[in-house]
Each structure stands twice: as structure tokens, then as C-alpha cells.
C-alpha positions as CSV (number, residue, x, y, z in Angstrom):
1,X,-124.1,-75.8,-91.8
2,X,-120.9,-74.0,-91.0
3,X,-118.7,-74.8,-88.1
4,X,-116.7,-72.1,-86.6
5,X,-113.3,-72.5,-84.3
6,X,-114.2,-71.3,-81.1
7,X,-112.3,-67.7,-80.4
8,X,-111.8,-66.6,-77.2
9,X,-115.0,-64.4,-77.5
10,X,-117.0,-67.5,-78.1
11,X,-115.3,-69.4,-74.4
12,X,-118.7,-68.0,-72.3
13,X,-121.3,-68.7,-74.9
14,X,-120.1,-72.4,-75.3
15,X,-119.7,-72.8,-71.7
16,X,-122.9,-72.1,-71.1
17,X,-124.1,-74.2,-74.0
18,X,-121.9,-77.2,-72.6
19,X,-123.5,-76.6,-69.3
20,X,-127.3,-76.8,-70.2
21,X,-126.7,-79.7,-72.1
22,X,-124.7,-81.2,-69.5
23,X,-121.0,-82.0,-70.8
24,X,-118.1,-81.5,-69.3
25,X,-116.2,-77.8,-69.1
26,X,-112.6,-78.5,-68.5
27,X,-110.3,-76.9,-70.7
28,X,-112.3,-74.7,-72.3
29,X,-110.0,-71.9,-74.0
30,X,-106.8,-73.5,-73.3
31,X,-105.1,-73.7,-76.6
32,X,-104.8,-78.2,-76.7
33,X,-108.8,-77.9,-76.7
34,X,-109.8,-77.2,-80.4
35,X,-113.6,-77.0,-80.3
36,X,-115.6,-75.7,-83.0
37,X,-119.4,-74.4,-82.8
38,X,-122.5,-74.0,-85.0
39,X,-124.4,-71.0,-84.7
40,X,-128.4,-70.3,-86.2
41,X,-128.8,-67.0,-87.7
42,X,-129.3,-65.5,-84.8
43,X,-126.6,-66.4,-83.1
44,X,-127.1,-68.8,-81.0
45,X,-125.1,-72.1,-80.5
46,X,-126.7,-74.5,-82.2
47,X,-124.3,-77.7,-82.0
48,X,-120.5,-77.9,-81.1
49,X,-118.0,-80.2,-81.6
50,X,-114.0,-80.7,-80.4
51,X,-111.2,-82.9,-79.3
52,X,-107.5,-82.7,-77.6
53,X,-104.6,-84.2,-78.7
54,X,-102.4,-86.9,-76.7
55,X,-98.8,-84.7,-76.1
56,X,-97.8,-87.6,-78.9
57,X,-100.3,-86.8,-81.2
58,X,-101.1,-90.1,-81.6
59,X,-104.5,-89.7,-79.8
60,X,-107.4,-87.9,-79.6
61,X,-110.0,-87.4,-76.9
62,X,-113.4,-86.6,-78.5
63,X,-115.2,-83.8,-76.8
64,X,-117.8,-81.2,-76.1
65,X,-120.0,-82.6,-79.0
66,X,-123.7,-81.6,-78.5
67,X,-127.0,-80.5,-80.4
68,X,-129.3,-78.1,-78.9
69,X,-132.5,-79.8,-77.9
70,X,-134.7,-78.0,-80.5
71,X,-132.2,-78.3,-83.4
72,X,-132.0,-82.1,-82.8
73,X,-132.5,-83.8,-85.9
74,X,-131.9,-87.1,-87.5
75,X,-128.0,-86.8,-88.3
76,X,-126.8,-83.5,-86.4
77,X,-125.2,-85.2,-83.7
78,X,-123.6,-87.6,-86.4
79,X,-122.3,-84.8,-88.4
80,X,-120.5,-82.9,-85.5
81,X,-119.0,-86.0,-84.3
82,X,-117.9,-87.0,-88.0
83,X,-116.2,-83.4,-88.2
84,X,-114.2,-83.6,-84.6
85,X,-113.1,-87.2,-85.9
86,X,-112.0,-85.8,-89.8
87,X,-110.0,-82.3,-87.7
88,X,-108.4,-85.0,-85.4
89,X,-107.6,-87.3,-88.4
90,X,-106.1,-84.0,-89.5
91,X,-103.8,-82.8,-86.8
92,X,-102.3,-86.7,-87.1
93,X,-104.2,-88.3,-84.5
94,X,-104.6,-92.6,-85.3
95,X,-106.8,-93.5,-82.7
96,X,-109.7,-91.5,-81.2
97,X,-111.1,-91.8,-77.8
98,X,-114.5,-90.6,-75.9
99,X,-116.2,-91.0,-72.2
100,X,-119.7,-91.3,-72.5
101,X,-122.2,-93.3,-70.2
102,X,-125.2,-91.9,-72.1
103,X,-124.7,-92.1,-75.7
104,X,-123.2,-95.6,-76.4
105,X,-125.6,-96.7,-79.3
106,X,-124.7,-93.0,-80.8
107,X,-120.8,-93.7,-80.9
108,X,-121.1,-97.4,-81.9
109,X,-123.1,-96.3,-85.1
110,X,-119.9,-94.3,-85.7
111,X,-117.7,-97.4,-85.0
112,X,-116.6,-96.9,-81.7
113,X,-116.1,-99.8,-79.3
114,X,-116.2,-100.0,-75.4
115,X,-112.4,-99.6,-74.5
116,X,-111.1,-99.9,-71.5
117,X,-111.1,-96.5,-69.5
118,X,-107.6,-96.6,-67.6
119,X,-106.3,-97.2,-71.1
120,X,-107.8,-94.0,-72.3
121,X,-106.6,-92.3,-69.3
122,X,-103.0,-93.8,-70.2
123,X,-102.7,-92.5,-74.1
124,X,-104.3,-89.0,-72.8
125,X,-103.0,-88.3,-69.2
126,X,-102.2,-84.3,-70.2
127,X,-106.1,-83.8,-71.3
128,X,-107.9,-81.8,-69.3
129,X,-110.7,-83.9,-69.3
130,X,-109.1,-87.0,-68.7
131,X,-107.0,-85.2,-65.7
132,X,-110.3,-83.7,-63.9
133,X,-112.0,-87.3,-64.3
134,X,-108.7,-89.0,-62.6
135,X,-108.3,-86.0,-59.7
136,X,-111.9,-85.8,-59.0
137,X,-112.3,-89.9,-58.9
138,X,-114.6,-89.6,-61.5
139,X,-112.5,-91.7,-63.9
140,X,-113.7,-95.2,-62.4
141,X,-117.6,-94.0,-63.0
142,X,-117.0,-93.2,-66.5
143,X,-117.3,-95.3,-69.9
144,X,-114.7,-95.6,-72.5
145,X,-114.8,-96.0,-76.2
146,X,-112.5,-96.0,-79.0
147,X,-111.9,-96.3,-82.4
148,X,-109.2,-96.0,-85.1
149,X,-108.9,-93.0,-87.1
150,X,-109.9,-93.7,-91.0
151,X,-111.3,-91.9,-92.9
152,X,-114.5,-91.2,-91.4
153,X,-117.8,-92.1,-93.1
């Protein structure tokens, strides 16, 4: 499959895709949130896939990636998350950064490891993510995880 930078035409479609499968909005179209999306051939958004940068560069927070329910298959979500981790490996980002209370057997099998969250918070204070989580309170309900930036496999 192809992924596809999200445009400013695509902001409403992906928020709406984001929404039904429950991840978080903030930041979407501001210019330090690269996301990218997968479409079927109709259209439709079929995965998606992003991260922000730390103001350093240094970091990155892992974002926004998602299957559709009926295009789940064995290694889609694996694949997204692989890309988002390669773009950030990219842009110069060591070390790589998610919130998830759901998914934590998915991100282990990518070699992520429970961090701790107020150290996330610390190397990405400027994402928007991370500063909803922190304004709302939200922060001390969420999970960390982390891993370095290698090439990813």
C-alpha cells in the first residue's frame, strides 16, 4: 500500500477517522504533526500513521496510528507503526515515544518498553499531544513507552 502525507484537504477525513477509532485529535494540521494516511480505492481512510518532533529533534512522539476495523489484518498496524518510526528516524529523531493504555503487547513486539510518562512529557513538552494530556490532567492516567530509533525492523 501507499501512504500519503496528509494535505490540508485530507485534516476532516482523518479527523473523523481518528475519532471512530478513538485516538486522540490534537494538532491535527498544524505543521509539527506529520501524519500520513492510507486510502482503499475508493477513497476511504484505510490506516494512518504520524509523529511530532521534540523542538530538539531528538525525540519523537508516535501518533495517530490506526487500522480501520475491516482492513485489520495480520501486520497492518505493524507496518504503519514501522513507517512513522523509519519518517522519524528520518527527520533525525534518536528516541521515539508513544502513550498507549490499550495496545502495549502491539508496541512491545516493535521493541518498545514502558517508560516513564513524566519523562515523555519532559523530552516533548511543545507536542500537542503531550500538552493537552498535561493541561487536561490526563497525563497521570496515561501509559508511556519508548524505544530507541534504529533502524526499524
Amino acid at each position: 500500500m501507499v501512504f500519503v502525507r496528509m494535505s490540508a484537504n485530507d485534516v476532516d477525513d482523518v479527523r473523523d477517522f481518528l475519532q471512530t477509532v478513538d485516538l486522540t485529535l490534537a494538532g491535527l494540521g498544524e505543521p509539527a504533526v506529520q501524519l500520513w494516511v492510507e486510502r482503499d480505492d475508493s477513497g476511504e481512510i484505510i490506516g494512518s500513521t504520524g509523529f511530532e518532533l521534540s523542538s530538539d529533534g531528538r525525540h519523537a512522539l508516535i501518533r495517530s496510528v490506526a487500522v480501520a476495523l475491516q482492513h485489520r489484518t495480520a501486520g497492518a498496524g505493524s507496518r504503519l507503526a514501522r513507517y512513522a518510526m523509519e519518517q522519524a528516524r528520518a527527520a533525525g529523531a534518536s528516541q521515539a515515544w508513544l502513550f498507549s493504555r490499550r495496545s502495549g503487547p502491539f508496541w512491545q513486539q516493535l521493541g518498545f518498553e514502558s517508560a516513564d510518562r513524566r519523562e515523555l512529557a519532559a523530552a516533548l513538552a511543545d507536542a500537542h499531544q503531550v500538552r493537552l494530556f498535561v493541561a487536561s490532567g490526563q497525563l497521570e492516567r496515561e501509559v508511556a513507552w519508548s524505544r530507541t530509533l534504529t533502524r526499524c525492523e
